[in-house]
C-alpha beads as a LAMMPS data file, in Angstrom:
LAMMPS data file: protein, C-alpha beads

117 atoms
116 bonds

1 atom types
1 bond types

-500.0 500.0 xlo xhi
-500.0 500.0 ylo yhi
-500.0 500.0 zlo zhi

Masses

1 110.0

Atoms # bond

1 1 1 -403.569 259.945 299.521
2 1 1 -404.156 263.249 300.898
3 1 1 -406.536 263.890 303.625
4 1 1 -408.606 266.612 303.507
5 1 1 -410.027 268.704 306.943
6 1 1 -413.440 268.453 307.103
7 1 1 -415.042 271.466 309.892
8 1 1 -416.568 269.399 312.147
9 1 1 -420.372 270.382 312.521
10 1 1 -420.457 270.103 316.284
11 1 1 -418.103 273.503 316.514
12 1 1 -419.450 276.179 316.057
13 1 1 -418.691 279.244 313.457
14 1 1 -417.086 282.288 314.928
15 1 1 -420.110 285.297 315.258
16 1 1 -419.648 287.870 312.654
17 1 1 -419.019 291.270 313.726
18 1 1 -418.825 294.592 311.309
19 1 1 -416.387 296.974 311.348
20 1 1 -418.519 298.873 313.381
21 1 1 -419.019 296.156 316.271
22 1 1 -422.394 295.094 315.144
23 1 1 -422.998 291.533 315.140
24 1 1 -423.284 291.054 310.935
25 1 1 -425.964 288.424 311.184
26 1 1 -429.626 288.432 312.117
27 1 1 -429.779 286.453 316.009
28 1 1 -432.183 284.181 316.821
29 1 1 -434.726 286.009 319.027
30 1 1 -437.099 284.539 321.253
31 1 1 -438.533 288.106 321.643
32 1 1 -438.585 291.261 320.716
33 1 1 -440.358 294.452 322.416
34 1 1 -439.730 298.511 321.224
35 1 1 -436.969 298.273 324.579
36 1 1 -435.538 295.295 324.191
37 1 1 -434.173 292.753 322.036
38 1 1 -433.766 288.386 323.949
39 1 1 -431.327 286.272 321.584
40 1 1 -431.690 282.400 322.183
41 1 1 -428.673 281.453 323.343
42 1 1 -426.980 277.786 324.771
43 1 1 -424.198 277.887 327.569
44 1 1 -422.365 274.447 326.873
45 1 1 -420.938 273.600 330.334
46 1 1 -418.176 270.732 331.800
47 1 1 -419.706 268.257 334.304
48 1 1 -416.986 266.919 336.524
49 1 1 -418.814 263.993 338.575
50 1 1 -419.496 262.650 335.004
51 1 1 -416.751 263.710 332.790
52 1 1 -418.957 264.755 330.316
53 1 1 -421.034 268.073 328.793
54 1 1 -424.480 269.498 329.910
55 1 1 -426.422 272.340 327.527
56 1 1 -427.977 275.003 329.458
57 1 1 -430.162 277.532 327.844
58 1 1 -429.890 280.988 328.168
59 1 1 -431.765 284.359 327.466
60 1 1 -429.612 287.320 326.419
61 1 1 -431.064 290.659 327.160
62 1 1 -429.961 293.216 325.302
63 1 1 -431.693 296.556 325.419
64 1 1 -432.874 298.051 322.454
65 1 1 -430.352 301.190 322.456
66 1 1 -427.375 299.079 322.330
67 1 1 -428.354 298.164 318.935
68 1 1 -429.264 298.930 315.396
69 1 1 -432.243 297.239 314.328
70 1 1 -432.566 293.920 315.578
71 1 1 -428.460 293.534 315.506
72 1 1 -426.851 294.135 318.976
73 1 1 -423.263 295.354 319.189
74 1 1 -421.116 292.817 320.720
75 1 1 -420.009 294.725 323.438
76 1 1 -423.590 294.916 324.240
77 1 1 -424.255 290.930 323.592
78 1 1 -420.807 290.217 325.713
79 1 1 -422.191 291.842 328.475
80 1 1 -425.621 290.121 327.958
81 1 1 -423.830 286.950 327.723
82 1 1 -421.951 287.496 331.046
83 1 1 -425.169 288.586 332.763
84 1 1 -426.845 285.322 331.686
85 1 1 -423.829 283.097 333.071
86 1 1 -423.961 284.796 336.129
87 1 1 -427.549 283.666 336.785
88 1 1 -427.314 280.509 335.465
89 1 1 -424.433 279.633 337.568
90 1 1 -425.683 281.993 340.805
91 1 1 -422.780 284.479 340.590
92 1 1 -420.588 282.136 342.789
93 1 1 -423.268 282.139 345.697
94 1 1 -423.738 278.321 345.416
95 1 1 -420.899 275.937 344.654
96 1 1 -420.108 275.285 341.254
97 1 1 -421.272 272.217 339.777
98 1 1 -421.279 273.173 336.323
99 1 1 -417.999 274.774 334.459
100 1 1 -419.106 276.984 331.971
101 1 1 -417.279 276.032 328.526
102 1 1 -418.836 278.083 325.786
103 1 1 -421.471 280.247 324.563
104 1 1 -422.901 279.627 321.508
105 1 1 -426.088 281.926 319.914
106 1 1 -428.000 280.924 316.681
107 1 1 -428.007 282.484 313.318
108 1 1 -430.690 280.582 311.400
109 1 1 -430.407 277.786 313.987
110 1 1 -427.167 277.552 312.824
111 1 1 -424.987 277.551 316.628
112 1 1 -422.375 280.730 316.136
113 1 1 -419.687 281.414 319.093
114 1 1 -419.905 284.143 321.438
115 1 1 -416.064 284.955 322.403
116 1 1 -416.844 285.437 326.660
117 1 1 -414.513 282.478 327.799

Bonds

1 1 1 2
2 1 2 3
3 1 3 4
4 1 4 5
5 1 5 6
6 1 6 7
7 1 7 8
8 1 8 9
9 1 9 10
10 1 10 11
11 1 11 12
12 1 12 13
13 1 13 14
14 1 14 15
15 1 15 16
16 1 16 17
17 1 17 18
18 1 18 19
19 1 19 20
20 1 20 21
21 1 21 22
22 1 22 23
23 1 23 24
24 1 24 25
25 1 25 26
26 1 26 27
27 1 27 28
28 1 28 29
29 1 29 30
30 1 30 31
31 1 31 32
32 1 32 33
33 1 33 34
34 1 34 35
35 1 35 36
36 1 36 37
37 1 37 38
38 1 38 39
39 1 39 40
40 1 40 41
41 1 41 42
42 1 42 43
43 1 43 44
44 1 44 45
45 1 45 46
46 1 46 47
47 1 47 48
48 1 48 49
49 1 49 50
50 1 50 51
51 1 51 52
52 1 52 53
53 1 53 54
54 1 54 55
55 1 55 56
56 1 56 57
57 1 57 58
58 1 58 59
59 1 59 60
60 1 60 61
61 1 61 62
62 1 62 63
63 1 63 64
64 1 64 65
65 1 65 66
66 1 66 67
67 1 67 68
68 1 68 69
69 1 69 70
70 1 70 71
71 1 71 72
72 1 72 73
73 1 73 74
74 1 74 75
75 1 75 76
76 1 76 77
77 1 77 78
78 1 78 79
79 1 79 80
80 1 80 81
81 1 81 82
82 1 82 83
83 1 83 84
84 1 84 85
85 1 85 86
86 1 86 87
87 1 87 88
88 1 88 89
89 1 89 90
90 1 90 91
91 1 91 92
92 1 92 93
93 1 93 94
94 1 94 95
95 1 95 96
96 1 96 97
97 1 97 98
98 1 98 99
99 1 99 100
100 1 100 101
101 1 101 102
102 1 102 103
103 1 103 104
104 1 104 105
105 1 105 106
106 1 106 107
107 1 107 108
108 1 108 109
109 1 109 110
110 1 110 111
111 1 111 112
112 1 112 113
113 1 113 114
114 1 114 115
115 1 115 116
116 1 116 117
């Protein structure tokens, strides 16, 4: 009998991107001004003492120029993405205790991939 590959629900879909690098969904935002747009965002990060995985959550700041609508462009969300990181891990003025994994952002609560590892 055949077995069949199932996508396992716990990994997340890659984020769709036009041709025109705009992210080709609508984000989860937890707000929304006329000079900036926040996407909801999770950094999923190693914990060595325990072997196992710790969610963080993250705000995204994007501001409003670097997108169309409500739609950033993903060079603008990568470097939203990397600014968030960078606080939530102290920019390397602390010692680590979290490895940063993955980035995941929500389309429809649905968790989508944000390519910064």
């Amino acid at each position: 009998m055949a077995k069949h590959f199932t996508p396992d629900a716990s990994v997340p879909q890659a984020l769709p991107v036009a041709d025109d690098d705009i992210v080709a969904a609508d984000l989860d935002l937890c707000l929304s001004t006329p000079s900036t747009v926040v996407v909801s965002a999770r950094l999923d990060v190693a914990v060595p003492d325990v072997g196992g995985t710790r969610s963080l959550d993250l705000a995204l700041v994007i501001p409003r120029s670097q997108c169309r609508g409500e739609r950033p462009t993903l060079a603008a969300l990568l470097q939203a993405a990397q600014a968030a990181v960078a606080r939530a891990t102290r920019a390397g003025t602390t010692p680590l205790l979290y490895l940063p994994r993955r980035i995941v952002a929500f389309v429809a609560g649905q968790p989508h991939l944000i390519p910064v590892f």
